[in-house]
C-alpha positions as semicolon CSV with decimal commas, in nm:
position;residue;x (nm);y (nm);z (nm)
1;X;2,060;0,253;1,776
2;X;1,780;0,001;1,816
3;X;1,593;-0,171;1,543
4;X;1,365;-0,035;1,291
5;X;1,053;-0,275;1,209
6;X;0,846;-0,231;0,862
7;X;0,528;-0,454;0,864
8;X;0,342;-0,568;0,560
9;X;0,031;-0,729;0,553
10;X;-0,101;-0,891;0,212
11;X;-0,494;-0,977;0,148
12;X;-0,626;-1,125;-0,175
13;X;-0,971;-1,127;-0,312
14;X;-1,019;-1,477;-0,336
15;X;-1,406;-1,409;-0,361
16;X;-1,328;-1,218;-0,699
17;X;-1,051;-1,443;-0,840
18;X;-1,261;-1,739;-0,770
19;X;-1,600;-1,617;-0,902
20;X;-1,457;-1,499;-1,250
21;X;-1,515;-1,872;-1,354
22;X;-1,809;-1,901;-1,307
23;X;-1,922;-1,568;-1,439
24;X;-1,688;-1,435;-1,694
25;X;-1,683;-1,068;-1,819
26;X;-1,658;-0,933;-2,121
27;X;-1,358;-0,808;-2,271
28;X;-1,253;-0,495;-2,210
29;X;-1,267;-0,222;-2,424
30;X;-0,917;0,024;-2,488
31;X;-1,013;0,310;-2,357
32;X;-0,782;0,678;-2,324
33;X;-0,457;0,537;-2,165
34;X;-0,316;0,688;-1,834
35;X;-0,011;0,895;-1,728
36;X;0,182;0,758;-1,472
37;X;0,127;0,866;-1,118
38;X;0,249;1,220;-0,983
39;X;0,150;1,213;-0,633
40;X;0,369;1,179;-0,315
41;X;0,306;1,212;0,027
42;X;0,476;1,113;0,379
43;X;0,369;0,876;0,660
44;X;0,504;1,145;0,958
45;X;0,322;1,081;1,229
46;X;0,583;0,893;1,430
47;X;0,950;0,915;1,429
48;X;0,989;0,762;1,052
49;X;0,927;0,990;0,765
50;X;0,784;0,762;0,535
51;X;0,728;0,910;0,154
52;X;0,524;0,719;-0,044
53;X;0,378;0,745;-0,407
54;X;0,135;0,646;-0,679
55;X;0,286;0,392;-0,892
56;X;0,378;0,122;-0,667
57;X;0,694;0,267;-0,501
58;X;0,747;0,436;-0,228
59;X;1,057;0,546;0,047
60;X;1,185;0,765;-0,242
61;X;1,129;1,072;-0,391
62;X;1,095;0,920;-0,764
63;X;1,417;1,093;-0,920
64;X;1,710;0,994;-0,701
65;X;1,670;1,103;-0,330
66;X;1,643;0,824;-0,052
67;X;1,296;0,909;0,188
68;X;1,244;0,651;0,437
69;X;1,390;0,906;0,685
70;X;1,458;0,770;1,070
71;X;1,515;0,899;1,299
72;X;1,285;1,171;1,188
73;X;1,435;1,521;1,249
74;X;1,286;1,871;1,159
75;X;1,275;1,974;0,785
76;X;1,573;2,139;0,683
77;X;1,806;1,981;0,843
78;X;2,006;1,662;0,752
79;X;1,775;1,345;0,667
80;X;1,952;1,003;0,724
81;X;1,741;0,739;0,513
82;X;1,730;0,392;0,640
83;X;1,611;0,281;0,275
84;X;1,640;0,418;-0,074
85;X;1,302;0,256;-0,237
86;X;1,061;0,015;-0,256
87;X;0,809;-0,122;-0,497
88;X;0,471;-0,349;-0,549
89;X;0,554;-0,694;-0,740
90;X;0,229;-0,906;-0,833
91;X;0,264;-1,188;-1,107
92;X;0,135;-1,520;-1,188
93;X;0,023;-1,745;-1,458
94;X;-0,285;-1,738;-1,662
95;X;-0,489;-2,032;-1,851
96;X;-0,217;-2,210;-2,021
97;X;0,116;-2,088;-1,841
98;X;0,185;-1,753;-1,972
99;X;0,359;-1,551;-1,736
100;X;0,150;-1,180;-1,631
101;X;0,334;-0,967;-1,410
102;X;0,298;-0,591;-1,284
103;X;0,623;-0,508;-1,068
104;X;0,816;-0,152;-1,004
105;X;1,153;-0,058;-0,914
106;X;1,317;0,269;-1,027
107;X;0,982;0,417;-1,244
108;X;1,264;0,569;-1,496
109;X;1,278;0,243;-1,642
110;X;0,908;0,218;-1,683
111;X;0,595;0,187;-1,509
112;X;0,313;-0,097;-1,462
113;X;0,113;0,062;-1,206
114;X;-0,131;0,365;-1,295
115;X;-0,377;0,566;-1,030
116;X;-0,719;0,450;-0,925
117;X;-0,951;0,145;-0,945
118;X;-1,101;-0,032;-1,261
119;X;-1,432;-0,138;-1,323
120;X;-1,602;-0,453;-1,368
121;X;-1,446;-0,500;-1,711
122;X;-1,105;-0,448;-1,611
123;X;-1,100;-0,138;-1,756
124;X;-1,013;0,242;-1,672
125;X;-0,911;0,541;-1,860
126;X;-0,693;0,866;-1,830
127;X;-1,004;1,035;-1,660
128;X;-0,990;0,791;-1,361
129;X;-0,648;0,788;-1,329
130;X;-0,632;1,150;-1,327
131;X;-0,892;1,153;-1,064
132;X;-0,735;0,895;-0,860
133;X;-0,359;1,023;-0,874
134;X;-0,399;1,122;-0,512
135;X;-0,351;0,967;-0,165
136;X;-0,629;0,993;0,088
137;X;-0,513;1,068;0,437
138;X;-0,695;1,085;0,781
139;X;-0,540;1,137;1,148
140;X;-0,647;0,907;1,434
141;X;-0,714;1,244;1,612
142;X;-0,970;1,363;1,398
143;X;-1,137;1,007;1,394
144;X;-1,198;1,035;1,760
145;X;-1,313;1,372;1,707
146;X;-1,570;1,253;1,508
147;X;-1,670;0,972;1,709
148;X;-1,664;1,226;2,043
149;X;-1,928;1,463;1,817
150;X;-2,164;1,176;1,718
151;X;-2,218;1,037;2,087
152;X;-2,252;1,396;2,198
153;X;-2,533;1,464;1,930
154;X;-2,682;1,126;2,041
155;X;-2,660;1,198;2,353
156;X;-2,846;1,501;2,345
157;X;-3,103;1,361;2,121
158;X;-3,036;1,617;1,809
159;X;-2,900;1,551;1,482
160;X;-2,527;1,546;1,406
161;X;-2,441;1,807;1,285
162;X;-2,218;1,790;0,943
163;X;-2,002;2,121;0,968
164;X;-1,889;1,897;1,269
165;X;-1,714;1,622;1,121
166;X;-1,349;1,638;1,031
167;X;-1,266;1,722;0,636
168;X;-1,085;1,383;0,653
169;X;-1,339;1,150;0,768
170;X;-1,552;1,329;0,555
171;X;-1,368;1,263;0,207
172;X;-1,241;0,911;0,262
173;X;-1,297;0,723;-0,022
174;X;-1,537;0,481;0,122
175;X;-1,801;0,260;-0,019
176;X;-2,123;0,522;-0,124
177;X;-1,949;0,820;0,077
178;X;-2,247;1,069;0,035
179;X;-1,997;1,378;0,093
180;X;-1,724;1,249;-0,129
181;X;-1,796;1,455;-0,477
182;X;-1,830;1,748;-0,229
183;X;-1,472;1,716;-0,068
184;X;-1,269;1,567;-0,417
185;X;-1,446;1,723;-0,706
186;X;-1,524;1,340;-0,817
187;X;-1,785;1,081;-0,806
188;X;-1,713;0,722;-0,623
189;X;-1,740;0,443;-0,865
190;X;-2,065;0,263;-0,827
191;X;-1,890;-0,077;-0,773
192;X;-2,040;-0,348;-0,529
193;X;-1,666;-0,350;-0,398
194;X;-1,546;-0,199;-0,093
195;X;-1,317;0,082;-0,123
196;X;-1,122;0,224;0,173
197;X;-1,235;0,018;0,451
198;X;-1,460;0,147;0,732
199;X;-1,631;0,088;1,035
200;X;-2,029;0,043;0,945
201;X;-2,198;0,147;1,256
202;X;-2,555;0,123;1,151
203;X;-2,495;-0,205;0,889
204;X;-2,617;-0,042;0,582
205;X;-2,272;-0,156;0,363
206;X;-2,257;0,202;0,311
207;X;-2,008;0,470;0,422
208;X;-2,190;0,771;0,619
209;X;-2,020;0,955;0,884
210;X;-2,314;1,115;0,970
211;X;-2,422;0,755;1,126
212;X;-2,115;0,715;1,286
213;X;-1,921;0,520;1,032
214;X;-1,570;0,569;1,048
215;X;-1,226;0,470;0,870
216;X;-1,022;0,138;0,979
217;X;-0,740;-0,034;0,934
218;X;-0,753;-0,339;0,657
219;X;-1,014;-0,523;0,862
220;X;-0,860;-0,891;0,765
221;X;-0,962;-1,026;1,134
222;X;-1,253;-0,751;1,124
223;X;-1,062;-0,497;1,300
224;X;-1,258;-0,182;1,413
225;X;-0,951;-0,017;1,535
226;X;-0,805;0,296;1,374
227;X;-0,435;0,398;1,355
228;X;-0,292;0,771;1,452
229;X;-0,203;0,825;1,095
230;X;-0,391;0,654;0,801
231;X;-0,309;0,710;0,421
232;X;-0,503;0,522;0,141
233;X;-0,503;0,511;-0,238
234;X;-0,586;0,251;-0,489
235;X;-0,352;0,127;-0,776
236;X;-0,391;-0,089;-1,116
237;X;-0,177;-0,237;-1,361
238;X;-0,454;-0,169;-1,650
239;X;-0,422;0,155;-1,730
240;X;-0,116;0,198;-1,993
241;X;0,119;-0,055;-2,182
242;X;0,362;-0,265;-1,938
243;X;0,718;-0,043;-1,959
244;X;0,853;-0,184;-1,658
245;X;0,834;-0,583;-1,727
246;X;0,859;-0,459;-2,071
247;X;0,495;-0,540;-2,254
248;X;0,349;-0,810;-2,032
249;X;0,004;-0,856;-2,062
250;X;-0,182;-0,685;-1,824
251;X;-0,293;-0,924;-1,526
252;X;-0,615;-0,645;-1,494
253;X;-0,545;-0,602;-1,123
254;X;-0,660;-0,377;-0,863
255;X;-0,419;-0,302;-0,552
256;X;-0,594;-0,092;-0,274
257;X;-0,308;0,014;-0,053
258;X;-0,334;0,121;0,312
259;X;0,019;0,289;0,513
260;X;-0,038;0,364;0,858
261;X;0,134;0,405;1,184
262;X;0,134;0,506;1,577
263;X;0,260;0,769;1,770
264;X;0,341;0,555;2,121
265;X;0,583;0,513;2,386
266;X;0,701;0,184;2,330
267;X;0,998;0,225;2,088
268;X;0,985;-0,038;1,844
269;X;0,604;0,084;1,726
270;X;0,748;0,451;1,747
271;X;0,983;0,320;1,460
272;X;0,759;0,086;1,265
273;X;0,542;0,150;1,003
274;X;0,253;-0,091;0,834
275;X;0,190;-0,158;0,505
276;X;-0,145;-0,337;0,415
277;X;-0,296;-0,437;0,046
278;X;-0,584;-0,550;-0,106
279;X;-0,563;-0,716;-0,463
280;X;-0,874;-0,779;-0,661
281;X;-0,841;-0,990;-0,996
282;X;-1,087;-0,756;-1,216
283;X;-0,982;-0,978;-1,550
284;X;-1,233;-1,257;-1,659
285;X;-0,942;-1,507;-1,587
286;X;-0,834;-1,728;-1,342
287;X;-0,457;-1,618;-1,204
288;X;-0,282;-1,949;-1,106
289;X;0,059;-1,929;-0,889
290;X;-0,015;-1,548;-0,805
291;X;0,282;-1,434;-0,583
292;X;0,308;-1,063;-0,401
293;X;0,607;-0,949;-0,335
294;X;0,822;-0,612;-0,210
295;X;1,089;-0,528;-0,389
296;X;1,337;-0,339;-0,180
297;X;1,656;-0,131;-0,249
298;X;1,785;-0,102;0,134
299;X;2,042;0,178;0,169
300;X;2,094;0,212;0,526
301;X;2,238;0,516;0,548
302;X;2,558;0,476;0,278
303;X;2,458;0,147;0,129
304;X;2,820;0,007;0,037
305;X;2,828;-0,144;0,325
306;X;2,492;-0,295;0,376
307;X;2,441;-0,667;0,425
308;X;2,098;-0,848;0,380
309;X;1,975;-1,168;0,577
310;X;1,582;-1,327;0,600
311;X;1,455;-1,514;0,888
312;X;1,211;-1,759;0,734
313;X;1,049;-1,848;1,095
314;X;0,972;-1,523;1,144
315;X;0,903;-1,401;0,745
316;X;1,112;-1,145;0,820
317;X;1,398;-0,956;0,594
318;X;1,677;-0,769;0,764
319;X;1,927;-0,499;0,654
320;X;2,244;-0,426;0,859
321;X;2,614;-0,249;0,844
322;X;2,909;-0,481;0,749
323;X;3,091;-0,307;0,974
324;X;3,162;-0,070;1,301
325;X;3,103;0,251;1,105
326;X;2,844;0,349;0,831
327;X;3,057;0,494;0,534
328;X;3,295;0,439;0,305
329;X;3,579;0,602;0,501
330;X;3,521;0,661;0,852
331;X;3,174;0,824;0,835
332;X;3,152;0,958;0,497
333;X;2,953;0,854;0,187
334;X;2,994;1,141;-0,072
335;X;2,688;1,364;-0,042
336;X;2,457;1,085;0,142
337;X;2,428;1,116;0,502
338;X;2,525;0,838;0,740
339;X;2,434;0,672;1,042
340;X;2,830;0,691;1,152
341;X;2,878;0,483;1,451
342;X;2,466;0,526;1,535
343;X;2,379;0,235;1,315
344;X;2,042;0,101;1,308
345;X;1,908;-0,237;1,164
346;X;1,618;-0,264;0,981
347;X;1,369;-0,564;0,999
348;X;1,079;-0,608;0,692
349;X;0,841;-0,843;0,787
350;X;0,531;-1,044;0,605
351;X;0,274;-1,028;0,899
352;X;0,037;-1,166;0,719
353;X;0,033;-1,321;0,353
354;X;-0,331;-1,385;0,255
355;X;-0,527;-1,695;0,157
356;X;-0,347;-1,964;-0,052
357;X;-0,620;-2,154;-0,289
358;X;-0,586;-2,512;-0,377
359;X;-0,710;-2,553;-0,698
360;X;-0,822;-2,915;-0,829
361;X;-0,699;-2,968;-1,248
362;X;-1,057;-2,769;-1,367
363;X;-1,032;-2,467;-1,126
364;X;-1,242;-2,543;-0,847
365;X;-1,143;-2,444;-0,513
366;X;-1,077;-2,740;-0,328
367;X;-0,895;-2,595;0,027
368;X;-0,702;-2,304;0,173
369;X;-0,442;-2,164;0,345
370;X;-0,321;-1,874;0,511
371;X;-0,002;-1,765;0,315
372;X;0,324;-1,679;0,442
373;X;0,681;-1,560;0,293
374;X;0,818;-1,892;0,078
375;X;1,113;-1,732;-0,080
376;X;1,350;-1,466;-0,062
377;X;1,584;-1,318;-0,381
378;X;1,877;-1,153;-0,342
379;X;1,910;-0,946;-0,680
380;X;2,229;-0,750;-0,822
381;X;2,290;-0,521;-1,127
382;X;2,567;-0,418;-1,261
383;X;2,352;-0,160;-1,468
């Protein structure tokens, strides 16, 4: 079997860590605290099944079930996973050195990551997290759909009509979305942040199919291109006490997180999937040294005999067998199905790492960088 590719692209707010110096906020107040995140769903369109969920894992089914399922095969019948889970890590230091962090492994030993966005303050409450403990999904199909309908209706010199736009493109959670309340039951925030990112067809920094806006990818080069299976939803580290790095102060963070992928012909993208995300430092401090990083528990097929390597030219992190056959003896592995002698390998790899700040000894910007991976941990337990 041929390689399986995971891309990750990373993209921090510079313009909000930066300006927080200048303009500080006041503290926030403690408001209801949150419940951590109940919803799942799966990135299918291709030939991974992809399950992700709310709290900053994903590619398991948060008890004990591996779900980054490839090749993809019809429900019911045997699911071979490629990896057992996966997880959001974001740390770094604040005024004077103290370490903040907001990670997640296995959510049973605690969570840092609640639903939804915060505001200004760096604040949310159980009532936005409830809101927000969703994922927002729309198909590439239905996008072109929509864009087919608008030139039709412009065409033809009436007005488009709204019964004709897809449910999806009509509830993405877009900056000032005028049929969002309608299709979720909730209000958008009134932010002057961008939410799920979208194509702005008549400039108005506001989200309105009826214009022909539309939803993109994470437009980090200004992409206006769409994928053939988008999923969205928007994380913090605010919302609850730290369980998971065990009562670290909260960094006040915001992590908008886009999964997408491509039904296509050419193999590799037919096995890939893409991770993007988009942090945004709502605190009123500077974060110095901020690192992102994916945690990664890769059970390819039976994991006992999984090695790990990283290719630092490439930023790329690879899993593969030890040996001939995946199992323990010949092709077995207790109650987890194996690849046998079909054995994949899978490649993780940091496409793109955001923009490193040089900072002079007061804070002020003084140059830039794009990032890129600069270390790679290999991590054991014996718990």
């Amino acid at each position: 079997m041929r390689p399986i590719l995971i891309f990750f692209f990373f993209s921090l707010n510079t313009l909000n860590l930066l300006a927080s110096i200048s303009f500080p906020k006041a503290k926030p107040n403690l408001l209801t605290p949150c419940e951590p995140s109940t919803s799942q769903i799966e990135l299918n369109i291709n030939n991974v099944r992809a399950r992700l969920l709310g709290g900053g894992d994903m590619w398991w089914d948060g008890k004990s079930t591996a779900k980054y399922v490839v090749p993809k095969v019809p429900l019911g019948q045997p699911e071979v996973s490629a990896l057992f889970a996966g997880g959001i890590w974001f740390g770094g230091l604040d005024k004077v050195g103290n370490i903040k962090l907001a990670a997640t492994t296995y959510r049973s030993k605690g969570n840092d990551f609640w639903s939804g966005p915060l505001d200004d303050y760096g604040s949310t409450d159980i009532t936005i997290c409830n809101n927000w403990n969703r994922h927002f999904m729309v198909l590439g199909t239905n996008i072109k759909e929509h864009l087919s309908n608008y030139f039709l209706a412009k065409k033809n010199g009436v007005p488009y009509n709204t019964s004709d736009i897809p449910k999806d493109v009509k509830a993405w959670p877009a900056k000032g979305n005028p049929f969002f309340e309608q299709e979720n039951g909730f209000k958008l925030p009134a932010y002057t942040n961008s939410l799920a990112p979208f194509y702005d067809n008549d400039g108005d920094d506001i989200y309105n199919p009826v214009e022909g806006d539309y939803p993109i990818l994470n437009p980090i080069h200004n992409s206006v291109n769409y994928a053939d299976q988008m999923i969205f939803w928007i994380i913090n580290d605010a919302g609850n006490i730290h369980t998971q790095s065990k009562g670290s102060e909260p960094v006040q963070i915001e992590i908008q997180n886009m999964a997408y992928s491509y039904v296509n012909g050419d193999y590799n993208l037919n096995n890939t999937t893409f991770y993007s995300s988009k942090t945004i430092n709502r605190s009123s401090s500077l974060i110095r040294d901020a690192f992102f990083g994916i945690w990664t528990d890769p059970d390819l097929g039976c994991g006992s005999d999984d090695m790990v390597g990283c290719d630092t030219l490439r930023s790329l992190m690879y899993v593969y067998n030890g040996d001939a056959v995946d199992g323990n003896i010949d092709c077995n592995c207790g109650s987890t199905p194996t690849y046998c002698n079909n054995i994949p390998m899978v490649g993780i790899d940091l496409l793109y790492g955001g923009i490193v700040i040089q900072l002079d000894p007061w804070g002020n910007p003084t140059d830039s960088a794009d990032g890129y991976m600069r270390s790679f941990n290999y991590m054991t337990t014996n718990t």
